[in-house]
C-alpha positions as CSV (number, residue, x, y, z in Angstrom):
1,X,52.9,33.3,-21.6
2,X,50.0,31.2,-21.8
3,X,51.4,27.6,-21.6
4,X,53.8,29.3,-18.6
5,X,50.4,31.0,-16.9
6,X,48.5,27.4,-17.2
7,X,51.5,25.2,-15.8
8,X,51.9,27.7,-12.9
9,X,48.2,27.6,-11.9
10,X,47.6,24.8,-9.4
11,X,45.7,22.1,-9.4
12,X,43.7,22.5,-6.4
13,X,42.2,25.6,-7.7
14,X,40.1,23.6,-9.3
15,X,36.0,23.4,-8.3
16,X,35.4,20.4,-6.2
17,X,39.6,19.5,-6.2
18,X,41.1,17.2,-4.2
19,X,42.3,19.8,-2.1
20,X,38.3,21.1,-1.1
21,X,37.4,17.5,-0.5
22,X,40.3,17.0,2.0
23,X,39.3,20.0,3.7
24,X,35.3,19.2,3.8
25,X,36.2,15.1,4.8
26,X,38.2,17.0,8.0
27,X,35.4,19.1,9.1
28,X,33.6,16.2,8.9
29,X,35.8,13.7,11.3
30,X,35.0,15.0,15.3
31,X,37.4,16.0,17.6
32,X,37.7,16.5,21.2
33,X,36.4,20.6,21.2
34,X,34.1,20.0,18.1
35,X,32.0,17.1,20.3
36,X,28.6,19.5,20.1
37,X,29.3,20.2,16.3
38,X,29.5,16.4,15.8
39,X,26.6,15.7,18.1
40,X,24.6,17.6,15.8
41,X,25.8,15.9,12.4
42,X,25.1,12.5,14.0
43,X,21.7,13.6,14.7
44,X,21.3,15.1,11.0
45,X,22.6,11.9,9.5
46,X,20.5,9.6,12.0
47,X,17.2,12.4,11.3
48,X,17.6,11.7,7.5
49,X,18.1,8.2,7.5
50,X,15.0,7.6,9.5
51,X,12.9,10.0,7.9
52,X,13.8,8.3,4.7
53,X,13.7,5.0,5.5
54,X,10.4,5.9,7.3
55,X,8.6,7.8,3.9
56,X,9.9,4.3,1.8
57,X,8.1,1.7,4.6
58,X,5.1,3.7,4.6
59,X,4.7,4.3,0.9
60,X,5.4,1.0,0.8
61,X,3.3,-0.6,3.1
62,X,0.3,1.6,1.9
63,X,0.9,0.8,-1.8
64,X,0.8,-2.8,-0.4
65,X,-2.1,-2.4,0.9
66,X,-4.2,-0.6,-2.0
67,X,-2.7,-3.7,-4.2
68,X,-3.5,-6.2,-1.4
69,X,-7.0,-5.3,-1.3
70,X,-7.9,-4.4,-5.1
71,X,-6.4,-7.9,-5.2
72,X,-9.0,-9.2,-3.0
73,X,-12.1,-7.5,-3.9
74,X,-11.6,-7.7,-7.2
75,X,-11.4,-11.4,-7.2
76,X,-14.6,-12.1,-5.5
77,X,-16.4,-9.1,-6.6
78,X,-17.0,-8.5,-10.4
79,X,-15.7,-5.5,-12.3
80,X,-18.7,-4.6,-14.1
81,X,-22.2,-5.1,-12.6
82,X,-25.3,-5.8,-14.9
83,X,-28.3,-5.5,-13.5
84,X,-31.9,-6.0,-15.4
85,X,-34.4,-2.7,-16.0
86,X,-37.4,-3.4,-18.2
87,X,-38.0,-6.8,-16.8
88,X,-37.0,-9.6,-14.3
89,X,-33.4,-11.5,-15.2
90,X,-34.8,-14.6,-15.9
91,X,-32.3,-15.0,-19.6
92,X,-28.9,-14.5,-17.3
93,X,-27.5,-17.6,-19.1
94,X,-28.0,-16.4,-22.5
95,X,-26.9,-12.7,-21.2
96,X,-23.9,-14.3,-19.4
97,X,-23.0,-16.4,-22.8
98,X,-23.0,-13.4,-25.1
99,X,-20.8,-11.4,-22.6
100,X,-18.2,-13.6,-22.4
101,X,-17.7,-13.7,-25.8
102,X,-16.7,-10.1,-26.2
103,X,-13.0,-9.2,-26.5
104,X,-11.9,-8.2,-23.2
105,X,-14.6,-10.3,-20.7
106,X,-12.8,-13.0,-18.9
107,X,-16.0,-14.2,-18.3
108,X,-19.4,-13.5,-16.8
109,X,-21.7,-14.6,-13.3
110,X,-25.0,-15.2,-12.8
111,X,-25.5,-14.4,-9.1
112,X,-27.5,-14.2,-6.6
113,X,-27.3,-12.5,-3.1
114,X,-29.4,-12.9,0.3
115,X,-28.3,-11.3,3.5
116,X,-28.7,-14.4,6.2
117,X,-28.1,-14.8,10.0
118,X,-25.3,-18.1,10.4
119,X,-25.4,-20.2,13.8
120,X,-23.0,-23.1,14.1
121,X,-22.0,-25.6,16.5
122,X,-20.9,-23.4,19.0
123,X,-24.3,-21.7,19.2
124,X,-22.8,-18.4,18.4
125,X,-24.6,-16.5,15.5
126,X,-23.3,-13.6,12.9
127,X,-24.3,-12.2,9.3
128,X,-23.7,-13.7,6.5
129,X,-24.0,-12.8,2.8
130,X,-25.1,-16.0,0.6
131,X,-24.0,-15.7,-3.0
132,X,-25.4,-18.3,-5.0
133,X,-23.3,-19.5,-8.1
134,X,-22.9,-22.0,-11.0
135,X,-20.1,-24.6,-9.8
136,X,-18.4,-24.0,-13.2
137,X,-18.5,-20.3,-12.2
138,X,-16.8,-20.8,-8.6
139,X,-14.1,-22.8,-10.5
140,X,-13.3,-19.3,-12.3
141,X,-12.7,-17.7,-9.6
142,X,-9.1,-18.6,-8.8
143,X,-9.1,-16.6,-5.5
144,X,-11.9,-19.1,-4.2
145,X,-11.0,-21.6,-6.2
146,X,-7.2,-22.1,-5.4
147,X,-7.7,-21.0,-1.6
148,X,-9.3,-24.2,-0.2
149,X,-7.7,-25.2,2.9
150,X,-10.2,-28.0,3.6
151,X,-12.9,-29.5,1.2
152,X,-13.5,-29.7,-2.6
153,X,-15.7,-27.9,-5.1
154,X,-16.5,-31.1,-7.0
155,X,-20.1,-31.8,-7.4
156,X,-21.0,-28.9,-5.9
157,X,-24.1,-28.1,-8.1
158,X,-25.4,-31.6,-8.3
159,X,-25.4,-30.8,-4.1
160,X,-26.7,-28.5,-0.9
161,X,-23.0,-28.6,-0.1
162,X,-21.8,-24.5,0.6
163,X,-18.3,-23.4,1.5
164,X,-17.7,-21.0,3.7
165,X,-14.7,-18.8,5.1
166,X,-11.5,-20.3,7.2
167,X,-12.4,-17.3,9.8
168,X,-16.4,-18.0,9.5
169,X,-15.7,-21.9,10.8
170,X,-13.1,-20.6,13.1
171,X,-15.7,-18.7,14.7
172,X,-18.6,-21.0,14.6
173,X,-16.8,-23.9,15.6
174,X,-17.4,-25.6,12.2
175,X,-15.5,-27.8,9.7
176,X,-16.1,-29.7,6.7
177,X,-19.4,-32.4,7.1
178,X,-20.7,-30.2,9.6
179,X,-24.0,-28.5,8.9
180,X,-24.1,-24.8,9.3
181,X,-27.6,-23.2,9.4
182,X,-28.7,-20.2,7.5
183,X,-31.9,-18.1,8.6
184,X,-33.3,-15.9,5.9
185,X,-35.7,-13.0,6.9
186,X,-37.8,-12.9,3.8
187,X,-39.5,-16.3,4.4
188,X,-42.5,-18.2,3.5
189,X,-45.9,-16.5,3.5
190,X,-48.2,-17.8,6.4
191,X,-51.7,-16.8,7.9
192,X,-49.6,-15.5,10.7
193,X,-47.4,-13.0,8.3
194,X,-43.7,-13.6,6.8
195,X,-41.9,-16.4,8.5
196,X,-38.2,-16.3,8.5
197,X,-37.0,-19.3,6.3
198,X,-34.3,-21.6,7.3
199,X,-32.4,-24.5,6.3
200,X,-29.3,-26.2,7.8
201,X,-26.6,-26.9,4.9
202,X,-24.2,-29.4,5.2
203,X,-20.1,-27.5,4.7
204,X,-18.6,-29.1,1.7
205,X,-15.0,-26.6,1.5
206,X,-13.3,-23.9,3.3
207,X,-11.6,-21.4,1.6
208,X,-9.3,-18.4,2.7
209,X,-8.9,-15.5,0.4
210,X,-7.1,-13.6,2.9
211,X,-9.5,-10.4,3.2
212,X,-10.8,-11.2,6.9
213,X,-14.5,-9.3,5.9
214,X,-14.7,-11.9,2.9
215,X,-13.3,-15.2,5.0
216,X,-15.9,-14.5,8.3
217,X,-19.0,-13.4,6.2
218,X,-19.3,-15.1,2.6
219,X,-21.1,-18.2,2.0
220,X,-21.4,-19.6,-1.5
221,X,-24.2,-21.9,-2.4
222,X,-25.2,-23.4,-5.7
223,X,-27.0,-21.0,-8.0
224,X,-30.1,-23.1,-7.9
225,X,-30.3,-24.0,-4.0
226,X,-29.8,-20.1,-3.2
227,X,-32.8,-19.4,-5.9
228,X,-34.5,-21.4,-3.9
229,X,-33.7,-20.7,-0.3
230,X,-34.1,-16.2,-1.7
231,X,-38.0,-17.7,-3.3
232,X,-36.5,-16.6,-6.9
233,X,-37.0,-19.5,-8.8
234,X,-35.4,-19.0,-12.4
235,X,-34.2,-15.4,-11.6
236,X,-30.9,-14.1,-10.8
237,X,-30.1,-10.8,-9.3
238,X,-27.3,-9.8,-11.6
239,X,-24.3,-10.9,-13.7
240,X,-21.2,-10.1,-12.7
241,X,-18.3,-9.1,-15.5
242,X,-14.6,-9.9,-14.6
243,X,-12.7,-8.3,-17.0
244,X,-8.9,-8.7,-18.2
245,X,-8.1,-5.6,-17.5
246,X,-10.0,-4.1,-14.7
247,X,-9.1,-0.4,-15.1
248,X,-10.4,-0.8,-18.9
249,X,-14.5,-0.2,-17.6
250,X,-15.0,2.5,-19.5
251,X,-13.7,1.3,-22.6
252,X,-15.9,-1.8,-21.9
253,X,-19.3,-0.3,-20.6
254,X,-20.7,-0.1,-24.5
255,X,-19.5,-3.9,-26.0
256,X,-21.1,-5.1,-22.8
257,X,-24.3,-3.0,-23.0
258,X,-24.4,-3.9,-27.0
259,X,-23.7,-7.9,-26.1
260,X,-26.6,-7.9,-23.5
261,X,-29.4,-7.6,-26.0
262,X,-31.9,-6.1,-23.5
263,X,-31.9,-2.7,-20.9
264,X,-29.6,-3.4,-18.4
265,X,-28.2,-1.4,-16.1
266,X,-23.9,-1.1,-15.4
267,X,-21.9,0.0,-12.1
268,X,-18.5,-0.9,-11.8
269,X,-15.8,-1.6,-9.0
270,X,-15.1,1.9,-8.7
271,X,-18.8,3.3,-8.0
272,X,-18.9,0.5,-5.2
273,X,-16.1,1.3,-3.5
274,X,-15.1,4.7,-4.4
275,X,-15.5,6.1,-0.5
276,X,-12.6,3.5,0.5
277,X,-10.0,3.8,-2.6
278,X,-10.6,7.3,-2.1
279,X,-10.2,7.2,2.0
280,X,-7.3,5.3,1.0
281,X,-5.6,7.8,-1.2
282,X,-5.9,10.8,1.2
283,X,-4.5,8.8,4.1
284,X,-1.6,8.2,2.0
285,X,-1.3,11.5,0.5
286,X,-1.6,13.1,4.1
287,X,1.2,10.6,5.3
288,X,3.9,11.7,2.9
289,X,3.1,15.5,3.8
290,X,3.6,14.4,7.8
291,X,6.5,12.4,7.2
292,X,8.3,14.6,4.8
293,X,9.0,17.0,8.1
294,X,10.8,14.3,9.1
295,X,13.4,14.8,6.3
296,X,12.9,18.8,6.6
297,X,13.6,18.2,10.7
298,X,17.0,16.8,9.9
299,X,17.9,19.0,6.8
300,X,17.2,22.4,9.9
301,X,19.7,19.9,12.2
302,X,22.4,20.3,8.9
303,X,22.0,24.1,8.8
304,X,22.4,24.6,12.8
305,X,25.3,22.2,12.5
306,X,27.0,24.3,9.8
307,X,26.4,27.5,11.1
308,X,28.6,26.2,14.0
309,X,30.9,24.7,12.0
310,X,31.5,27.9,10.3
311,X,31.6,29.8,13.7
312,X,34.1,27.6,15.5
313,X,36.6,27.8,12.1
314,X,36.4,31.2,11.1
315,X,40.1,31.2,12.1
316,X,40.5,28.4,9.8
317,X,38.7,30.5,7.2
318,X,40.8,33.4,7.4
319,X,44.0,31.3,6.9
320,X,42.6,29.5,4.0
321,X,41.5,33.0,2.2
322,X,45.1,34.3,2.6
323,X,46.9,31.3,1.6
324,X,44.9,32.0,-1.5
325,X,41.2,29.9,-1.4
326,X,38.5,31.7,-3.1
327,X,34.8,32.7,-1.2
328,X,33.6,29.6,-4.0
329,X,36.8,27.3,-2.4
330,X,35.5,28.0,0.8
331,X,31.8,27.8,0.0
332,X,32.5,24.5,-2.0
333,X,34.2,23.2,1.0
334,X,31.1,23.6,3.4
335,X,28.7,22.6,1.1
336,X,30.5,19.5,0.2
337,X,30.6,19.0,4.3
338,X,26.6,19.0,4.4
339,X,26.0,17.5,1.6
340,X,28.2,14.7,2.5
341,X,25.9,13.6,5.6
342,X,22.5,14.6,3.5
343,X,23.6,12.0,1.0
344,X,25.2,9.4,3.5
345,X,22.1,10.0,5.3
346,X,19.8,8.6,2.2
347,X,22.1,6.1,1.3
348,X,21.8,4.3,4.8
349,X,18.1,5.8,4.6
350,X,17.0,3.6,1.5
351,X,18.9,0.5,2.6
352,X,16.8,0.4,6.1
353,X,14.1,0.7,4.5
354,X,14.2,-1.8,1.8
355,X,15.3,-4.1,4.4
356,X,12.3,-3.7,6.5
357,X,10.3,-4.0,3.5
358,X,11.4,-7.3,2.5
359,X,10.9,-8.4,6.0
360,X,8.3,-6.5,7.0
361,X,5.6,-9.6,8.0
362,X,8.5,-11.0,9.8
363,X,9.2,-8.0,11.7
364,X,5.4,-7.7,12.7
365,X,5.4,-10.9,14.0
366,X,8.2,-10.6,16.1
367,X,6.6,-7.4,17.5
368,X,3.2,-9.2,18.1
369,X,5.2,-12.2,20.0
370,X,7.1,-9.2,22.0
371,X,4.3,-7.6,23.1
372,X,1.6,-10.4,23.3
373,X,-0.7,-8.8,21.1
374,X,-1.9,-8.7,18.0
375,X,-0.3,-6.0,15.7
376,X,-2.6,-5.0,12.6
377,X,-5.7,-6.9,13.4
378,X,-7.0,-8.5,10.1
379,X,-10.3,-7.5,11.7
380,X,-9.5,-3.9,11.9
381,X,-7.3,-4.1,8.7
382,X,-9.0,-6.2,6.5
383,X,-5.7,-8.5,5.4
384,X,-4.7,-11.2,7.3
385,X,-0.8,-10.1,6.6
386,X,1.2,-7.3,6.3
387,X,2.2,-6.2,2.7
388,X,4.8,-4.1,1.4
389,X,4.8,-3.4,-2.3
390,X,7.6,-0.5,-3.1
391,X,7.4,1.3,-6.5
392,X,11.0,2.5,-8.0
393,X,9.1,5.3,-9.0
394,X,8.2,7.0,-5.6
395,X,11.5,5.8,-3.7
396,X,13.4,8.0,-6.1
397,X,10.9,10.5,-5.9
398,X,11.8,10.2,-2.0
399,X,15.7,9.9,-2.6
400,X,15.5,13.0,-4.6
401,X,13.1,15.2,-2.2
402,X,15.9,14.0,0.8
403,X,18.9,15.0,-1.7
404,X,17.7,18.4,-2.5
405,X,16.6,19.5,0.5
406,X,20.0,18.3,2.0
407,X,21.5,20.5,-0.8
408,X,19.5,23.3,0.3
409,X,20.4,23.4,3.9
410,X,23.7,23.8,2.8
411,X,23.6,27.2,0.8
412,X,23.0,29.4,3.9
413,X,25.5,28.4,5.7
414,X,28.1,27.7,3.2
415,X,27.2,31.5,2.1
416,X,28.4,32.7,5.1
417,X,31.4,31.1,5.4
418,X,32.5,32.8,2.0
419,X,31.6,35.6,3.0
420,X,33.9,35.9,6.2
421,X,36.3,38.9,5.8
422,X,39.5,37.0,7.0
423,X,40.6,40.3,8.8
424,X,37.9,40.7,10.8
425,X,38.0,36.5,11.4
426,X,41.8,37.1,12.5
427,X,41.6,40.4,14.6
428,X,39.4,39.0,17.2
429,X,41.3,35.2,17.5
């Protein structure tokens, strides 16, 4: 009786048979009475795609953006700052020497800083910050270093040669042989009071490290011209530490503190520019919230859809349910008819995006040509191009929030569909 009642059952009765996915893939195709039905699945499937593909290009473009400019600053700026306490930094080369050699230092800066007002040829003045540096220090600095676009570094110690920033010569109408001049505030001391000090300098490079702020407002001079020019003969202001790992300062505050040999004083990268990394995170955090109504926009479009899907075939119900479909056939049959644009949805959702991602400079470009203007100013937005840096991590994250939220908008309506009495469905056809 058993091997008879198995042969006799059929094989559509089956969850998720062949039989519920011909039914579903037919609810799905439009026809002439069901245009508003299919109206509204287009718009869920084009709702989802977009919001998807929208949530990757943003996460994206904002992760590019956070890499971008810890990129950046972290190559011109040090990852651990020692400053002196007890007594004036007048040793930095022996500090700097016995830093470097601690496991974990890439190496160690002796610098110097001055804030300074820059005129060039053009007559046009702006602020400047000088930072005064060994040439075998600059050389380090690959950023610098391996961004000249005009110039050389050589002999730039044994010289008053700077280099200045592509945008900084751009805007003072200067290039490399020119002098630029530099007017300090803290001066010489004169009957009369403090006289501003100033000096013309002739440019030996141009570099561009792409970070507008950095390219239109860094000069760097050699360590002993700018000790000079600041009246800080023999002194530095600090020494800055470039790590190997730059997320590894806490781990590294003691060696460096112990290598020092005197009472210094540590910030790090994170201290000076905690207000922006933090800005940073919040505007991303609050654009995933924004944009993730985009999704649950579309998912509300599925359940409207389906709601008069299962209106406009309750006839089509009843038949089903006395032919001999189960309330889970027919509930199988509606959720596999959402679920089908939900997922369709994310497929062609994921593939816009990465497109755009891969092309997303490209695509800004075009749109700046379009329009005539400039889209992302580097002014405004620090980097002179668009970047797009997508993490596997958070596009499935994404794929997965579209998916079950997709899923979701399915149950309700998919529940009422089972739960049609076919008599009732038939009486009033």
């Amino acid at each position: 009786m058993s091997e008879a009642g198995a042969s006799a059952t059929p094989r559509g009765a089956k969850p998720f048979s062949i039989f519920e996915r011909m039914v579903a893939w037919r609810y799905l195709r439009s026809r002439r009475k069901d245009t508003v039905i299919s109206v509204i699945s287009l718009i869920s499937f084009v709702g989802i795609m977009l919001g998807v593909a929208t949530l990757i290009i943003v996460m994206a473009v904002m992760n590019g953006f956070r890499a971008e400019l810890m990129t950046r600053i972290l190559g011109v700026n040090g990852h651990l700052i020692v400053q002196p306490i007890d007594r004036v930094f007048d040793d930095y080369a022996q500090v700097a020497g016995r830093i470097e050699g601690v496991d974990g230092v890439r190496y160690a800066i002796p610098l110097i800083e001055g804030q300074v007002l820059a005129t060039g040829s053009v007559g046009a003045g702006s602020g400047a910050l000088v930072r005064g540096v060994r040439e075998q220090d600059i050389d380090k600095m690959d950023l610098v270093a391996k961004n000249l676009r005009q110039g050389t570094l050589d002999g730039f110690d044994g010289s008053e040669k700077v280099a200045i920033g592509k945008r900084m010569a751009d805007n003072l109408g200067l290039a490399v042989g020119d002098g630029i001049q530099l007017v300090a505030p803290e001066g010489d001391v004169t009957p009369f009071g403090v006289t501003p000090r100033q000096k013309i300098y002739p440019i030996g490079a141009i570099f561009e490290v792409g970070m507008s702020e950095y390219d239109a407002s860094i000069v760097f001079m050699p360590l002993s011209e700018a000790q000079m020019f600041f009246n800080s003969e023999g002194l530095v202001q600090s020494v800055e530490v470039f790590l190997d790992d730059p997320d590894a300062v806490d781990a590294m505050r003691t060696k460096v503190e112990v290598a020092a040999e005197r009472q210094v004083y540590l910030t790090d990268w994170r201290q000076r520019n905690q207000t922006f990394f933090s800005a940073l995170q919040v505007e991303r955090n609050v654009m995933f919230m924004i944009l993730t109504l985009i999704v649950l926009v579309a998912a509300l479009n599925i359940i409207s859809g389906l709601i008069m899907l299962v209106k406009d075939k309750g006839r089509d119900i009843a038949i089903l349910r006395t032919m001999g479909a189960s309330s889970g056939s027919v509930m199988r049959i509606f959720m596999m008819t959402g679920a089908a644009i939900g997922v369709t949805g994310t497929i062609a959702g994921v593939l816009l995006g990465v497109v755009v991602c891969l092309n997303v400079e490209k695509i800004r470009q075009f749109f700046s040509w379009l329009s005539g203007t400039t889209l992302f100013n580097p002014e405004l937005y620090f980097l002179s191009q668009l970047p797009a840096k997508m993490d596997v991590q958070e596009t499935i994250s994404v794929v997965l929030m579209a998916l079950v939220l997709s899923f979701l908008a399915t149950l309700f309506p998919a529940w009422r569909a089972a739960k049609l009495d076919p008599v009732e469905a038939l009486r009033y056809e």
